[in-house]
Steps between C-alpha positions, in 0.01 A plus 500: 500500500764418826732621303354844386436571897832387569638791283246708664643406883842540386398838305389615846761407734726666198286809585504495830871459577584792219231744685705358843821536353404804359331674835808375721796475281675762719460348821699180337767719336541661836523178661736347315736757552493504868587162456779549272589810722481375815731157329736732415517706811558209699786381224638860492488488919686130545769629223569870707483306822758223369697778342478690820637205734789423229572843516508571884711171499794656254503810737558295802792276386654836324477627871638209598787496285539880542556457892753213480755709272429799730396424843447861572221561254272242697309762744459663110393263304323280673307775655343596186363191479317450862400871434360404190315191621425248285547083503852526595500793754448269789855320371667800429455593910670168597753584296540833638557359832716246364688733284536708857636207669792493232579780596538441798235762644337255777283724623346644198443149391311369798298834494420434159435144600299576798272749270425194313420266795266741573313573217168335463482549134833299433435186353542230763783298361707790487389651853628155637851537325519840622448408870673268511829676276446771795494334767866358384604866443386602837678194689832633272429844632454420912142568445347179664170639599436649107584130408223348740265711370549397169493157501297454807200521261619229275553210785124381515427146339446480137689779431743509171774652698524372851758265533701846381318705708555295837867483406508897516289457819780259662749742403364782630450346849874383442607872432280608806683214752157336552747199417183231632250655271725469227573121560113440502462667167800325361392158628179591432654492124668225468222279658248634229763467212565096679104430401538689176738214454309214622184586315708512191364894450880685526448878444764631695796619288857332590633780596237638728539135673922551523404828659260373783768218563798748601221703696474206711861402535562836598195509802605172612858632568 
């Protein structure tokens, strides 16, 4: 007898889950494919974005390459990339300036430079660089105050930049004869890169330390 209502429960559930199956059979097609959609959208998105990045790569070294075996075609070339945007736009405007710089247009290249010191959508890293590469330009060009106001920013503690930055600063009091503000910031230097060195923590590149050495030979004359 247990086993003839056995057959009975199992006849039932049998029943139940057809008439289930049967009344929502779409609703589990249907979600089964958004899942096997929405896998494959995500698959078909990572392989278009990788392909994408490789892509935008290949243009900028064939930029690259293009502007070293004709200088002249930089403003060209590597103007269709920052106007086209993309992951390697924000490189391709260093370059620019760079490129500028080898050609020995100065000014174009610290106005370029300055643009990007200035822009609060440049990535951070790069705004630094840029700063700092102008402030050098302007020094080159006579243009002491443009070179203050570049690196000025980049002097506070904790800053990536500042032992560069105060270096510009030095040399821009130097250029302006303010010949005791410049031995502050230059001894101001050397003392920090002097506990760099006793806390075993040396940052400062060589020759950024060679530099602030003959900066203070030269004010103690």
């Amino acid at each position: 007898m247990a086993d003839i209502f056995q057959e009975v429960d199992e006849d039932l559930r049998r029943d139940t889950a057809s008439a289930l199956w049967a009344k929502y059979q779409n609703l589990v097609y249907g979600a089964v494919a958004l899942i096997i959609l929405g896998t494959a959208g995500v698959t078909g998105w990572q392989i278009y974005d990788r392909q994408a990045r490789e892509k935008a790569g290949t243009d900028y070294l064939n930029a690259l390459q293009a502007t070293t075996l004709d200088p002249k075609s930089a403003p060209e070339v590597l103007g269709q990339l920052i106007h086209a945007g993309g992951a390697f736009a924000n490189l391709a405007r260093f370059d620019l300036a760079h490129a500028s710089l080898k050609a020995g247009d100065k000014q174009q290249a610290l106005h370029l430079l300055t643009a990007m010191a200035g822009d609060a959508a440049y990535p951070a890293p790069l705004k630094g660089a840029a700063a700092l590469m102008g402030g050098y330009v302007a020094l080159d060009l006579g243009k002491a105050d443009a070179a203050l106001a570049l690196a000025q920013p980049l002097t506070a503690e904790g800053q990536p930049y500042r032992f560069s930055a105060l270096e510009i600063t030095g040399l821009a009091a130097y250029a302006t004869g303010d010949k005791a503000k410049a031995k502050e910031i230059f001894q101001g230097l050397d003392d920090s890169f002097k506990k760099e060195d006793e806390a075993g923590l040396t940052t400062a590149p060589a020759n950024l330390r060679d530099r602030v050495a003959i900066m203070l030979d030269r004010l103690a004359e």
